[in-house]
C-alpha distance (Angstrom), angle and dihedral (degrees) to the residues before:
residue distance angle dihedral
X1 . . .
X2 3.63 . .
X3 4.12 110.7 .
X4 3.75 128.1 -169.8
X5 3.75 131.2 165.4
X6 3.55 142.3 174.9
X7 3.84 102.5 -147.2
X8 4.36 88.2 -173.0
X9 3.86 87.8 53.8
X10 4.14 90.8 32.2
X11 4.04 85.5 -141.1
X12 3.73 115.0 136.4
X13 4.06 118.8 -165.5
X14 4.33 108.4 -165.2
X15 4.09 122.1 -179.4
X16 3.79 106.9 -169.7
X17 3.78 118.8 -138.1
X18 3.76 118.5 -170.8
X19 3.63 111.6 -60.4
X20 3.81 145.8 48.0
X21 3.95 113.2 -36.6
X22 3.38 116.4 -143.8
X23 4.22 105.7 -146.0
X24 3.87 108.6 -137.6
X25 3.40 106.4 -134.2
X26 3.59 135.2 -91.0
X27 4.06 83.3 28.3
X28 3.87 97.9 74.3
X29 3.58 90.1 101.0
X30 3.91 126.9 81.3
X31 3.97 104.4 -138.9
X32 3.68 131.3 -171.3
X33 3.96 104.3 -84.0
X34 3.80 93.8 40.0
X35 3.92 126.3 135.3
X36 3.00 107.4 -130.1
X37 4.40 144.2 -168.4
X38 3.49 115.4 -163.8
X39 3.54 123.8 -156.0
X40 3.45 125.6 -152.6
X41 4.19 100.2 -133.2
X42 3.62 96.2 -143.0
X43 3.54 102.9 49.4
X44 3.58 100.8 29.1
X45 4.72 78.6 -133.0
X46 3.88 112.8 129.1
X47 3.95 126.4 -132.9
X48 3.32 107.8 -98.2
X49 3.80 141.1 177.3
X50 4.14 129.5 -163.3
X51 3.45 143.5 178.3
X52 4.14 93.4 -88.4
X53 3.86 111.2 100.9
X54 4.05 120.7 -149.5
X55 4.03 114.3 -89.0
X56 3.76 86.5 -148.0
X57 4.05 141.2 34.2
X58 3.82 104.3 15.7
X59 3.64 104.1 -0.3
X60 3.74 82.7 -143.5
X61 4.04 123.4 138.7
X62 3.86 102.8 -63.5
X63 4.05 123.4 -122.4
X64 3.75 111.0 -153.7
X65 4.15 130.3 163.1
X66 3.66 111.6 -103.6
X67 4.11 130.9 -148.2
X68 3.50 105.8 -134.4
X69 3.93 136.4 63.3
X70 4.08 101.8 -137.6
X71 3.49 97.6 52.5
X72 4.20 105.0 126.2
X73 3.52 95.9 -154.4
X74 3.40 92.3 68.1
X75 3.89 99.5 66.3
X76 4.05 116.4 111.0
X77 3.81 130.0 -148.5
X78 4.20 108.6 -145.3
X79 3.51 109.6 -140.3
X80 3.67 141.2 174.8
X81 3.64 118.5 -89.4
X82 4.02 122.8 -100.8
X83 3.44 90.6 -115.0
X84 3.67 85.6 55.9
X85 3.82 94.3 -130.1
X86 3.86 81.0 154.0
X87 3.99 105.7 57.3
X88 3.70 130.3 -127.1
X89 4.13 82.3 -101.6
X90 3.44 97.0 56.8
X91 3.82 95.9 54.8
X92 3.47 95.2 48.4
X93 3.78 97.4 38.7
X94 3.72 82.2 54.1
X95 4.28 89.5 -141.8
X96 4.06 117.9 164.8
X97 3.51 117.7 -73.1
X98 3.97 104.5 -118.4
X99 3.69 125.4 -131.6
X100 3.46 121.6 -89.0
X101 3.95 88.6 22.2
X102 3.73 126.6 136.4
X103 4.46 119.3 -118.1
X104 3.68 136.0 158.9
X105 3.54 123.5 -124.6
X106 3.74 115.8 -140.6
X107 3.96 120.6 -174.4
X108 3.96 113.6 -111.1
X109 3.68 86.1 -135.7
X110 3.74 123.2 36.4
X111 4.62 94.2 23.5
X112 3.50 86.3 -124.2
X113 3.33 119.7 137.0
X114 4.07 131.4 -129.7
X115 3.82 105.2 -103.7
X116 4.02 143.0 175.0
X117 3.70 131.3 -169.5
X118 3.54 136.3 158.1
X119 4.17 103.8 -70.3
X120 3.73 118.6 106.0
X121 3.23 118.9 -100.4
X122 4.05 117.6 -116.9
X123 4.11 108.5 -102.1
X124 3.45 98.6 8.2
X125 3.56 106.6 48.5
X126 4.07 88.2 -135.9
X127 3.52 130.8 129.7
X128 3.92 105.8 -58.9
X129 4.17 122.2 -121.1
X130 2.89 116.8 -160.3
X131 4.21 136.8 163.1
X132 3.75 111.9 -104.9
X133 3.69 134.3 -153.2
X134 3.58 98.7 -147.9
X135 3.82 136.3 56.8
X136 3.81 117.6 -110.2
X137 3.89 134.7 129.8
X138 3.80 94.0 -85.9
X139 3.62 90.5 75.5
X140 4.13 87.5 64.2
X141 3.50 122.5 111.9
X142 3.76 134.7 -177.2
X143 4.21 114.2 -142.8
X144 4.25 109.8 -137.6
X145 3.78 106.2 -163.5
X146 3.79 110.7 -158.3
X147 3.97 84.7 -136.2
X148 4.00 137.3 -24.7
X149 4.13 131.8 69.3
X150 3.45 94.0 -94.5
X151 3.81 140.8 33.4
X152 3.66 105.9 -99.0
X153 3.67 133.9 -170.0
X154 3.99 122.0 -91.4
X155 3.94 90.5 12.8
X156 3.89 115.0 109.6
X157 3.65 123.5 -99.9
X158 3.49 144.1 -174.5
X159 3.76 134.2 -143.0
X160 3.80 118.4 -147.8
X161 3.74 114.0 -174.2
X162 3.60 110.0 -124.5
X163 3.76 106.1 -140.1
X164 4.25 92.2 39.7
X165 3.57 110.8 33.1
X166 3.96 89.1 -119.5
X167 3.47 128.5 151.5
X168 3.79 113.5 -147.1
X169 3.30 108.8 -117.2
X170 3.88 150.1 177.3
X171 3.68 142.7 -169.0
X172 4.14 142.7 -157.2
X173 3.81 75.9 -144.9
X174 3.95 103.0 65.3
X175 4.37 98.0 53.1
X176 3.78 110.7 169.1
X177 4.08 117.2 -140.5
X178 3.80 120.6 -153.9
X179 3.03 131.9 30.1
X180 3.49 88.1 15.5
X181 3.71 109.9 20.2
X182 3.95 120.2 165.2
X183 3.68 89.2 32.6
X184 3.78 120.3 103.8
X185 3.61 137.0 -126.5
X186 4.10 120.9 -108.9
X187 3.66 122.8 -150.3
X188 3.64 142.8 161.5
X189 3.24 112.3 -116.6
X190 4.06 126.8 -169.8
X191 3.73 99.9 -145.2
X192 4.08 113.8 73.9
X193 3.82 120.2 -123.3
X194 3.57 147.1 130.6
X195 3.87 95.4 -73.9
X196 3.89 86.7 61.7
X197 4.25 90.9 65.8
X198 3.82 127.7 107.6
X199 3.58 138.8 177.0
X200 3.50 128.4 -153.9
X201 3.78 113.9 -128.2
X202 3.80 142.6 148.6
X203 3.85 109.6 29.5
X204 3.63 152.3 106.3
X205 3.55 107.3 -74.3
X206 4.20 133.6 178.0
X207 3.37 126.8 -142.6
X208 3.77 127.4 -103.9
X209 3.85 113.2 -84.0
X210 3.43 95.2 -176.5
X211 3.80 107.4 77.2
């Protein structure tokens, strides 16, 4: 694991090599404002989002699970939910984002955000996610933490779209070819099980303020 933190700007950037990672404290917690990599637990991929749009469904910016670690384009930006469930405070306060909460997820890269709506998705025949280049409900998303207050970093999570009781999803099953091949297909998915857990990993993250 690679650690480096400003203590006078209380910002913490991890990359995770193999291994345990030891959390340095005060930075266990993911908070609103965070940037984030999340891992997909079973497959070790990340979620990831490009500048290649779905042929089918939506046609909207596609969201896949990608191999490698150092990709940038698979960096997240946790946000407050439309519905603002998580006040203006809270996002700029940068406190933890509680379990059982609702955020948006918007891609570092493109300012899209992550997104589900009734479509199928392309090999599955799921519900389709996609990254969208509006703002609307559909990008909402409610964090399950398998235990704790808050959601914390290396502890599994799930994401349950808010509007279709979905969990986002992926599988070593569903593998695109070109012009993405080796990358896998994410879905939301309504039934619960271990393809529908994520870990947050490498990132910028800020300490807690709330202590």
């Amino acid at each position: 694991m690679k650690l480096s933190c400003l203590a006078s700007a209380f910002v913490c950037f991890v990359a995770v090599a193999s291994g345990a990672v030891d959390l340095e404290d005060g930075f266990e917690k993911v908070t609103c404002g965070s940037t984030i990599k999340l891992t997909h637990q079973p497959s070790g991929f990340k979620l990831h989002s490009h500048g290649v749009s779905y042929g089918s469904g939506s046609g909207q910016q596609s969201i896949t699970a990608f191999p490698e670690a150092d990709d940038g384009n698979s960096f997240w930006l946790v946000r407050a939910s439309l519905g603002k469930q998580l006040s203006y405070t809270y996002n700029e306060k940068r406190e933890p984002v509680p379990c059982g909460s609702t955020i948006r997820l918007r891609h570092a890269n493109t300012k899209n955000y992550l997104h589900s709506h009734l479509h199928s998705s392309p090999l599955s025949r799921q519900q389709e996610v996609s990254c969208f280049d509006g703002e609307d409900t559909g990008d909402d998303w409610k964090v399950g933490c398998s235990s704790g207050k808050y959601w914390t970093r290396e502890a599994p999570i799930q994401l349950l779209h808010t509007e279709s009781k979905a969990y986002l999803s992926s599988s070593t099953n569903h593998q695109y070819g070109q012009p993405i091949p080796g990358q896998l297909e994410v879905a939301a998915t309504k039934s619960s099980s271990k393809s529908t857990y994520w870990i947050a990993q490498e990132g910028i993250y800020f300490a807690d303020n709330t202590k």
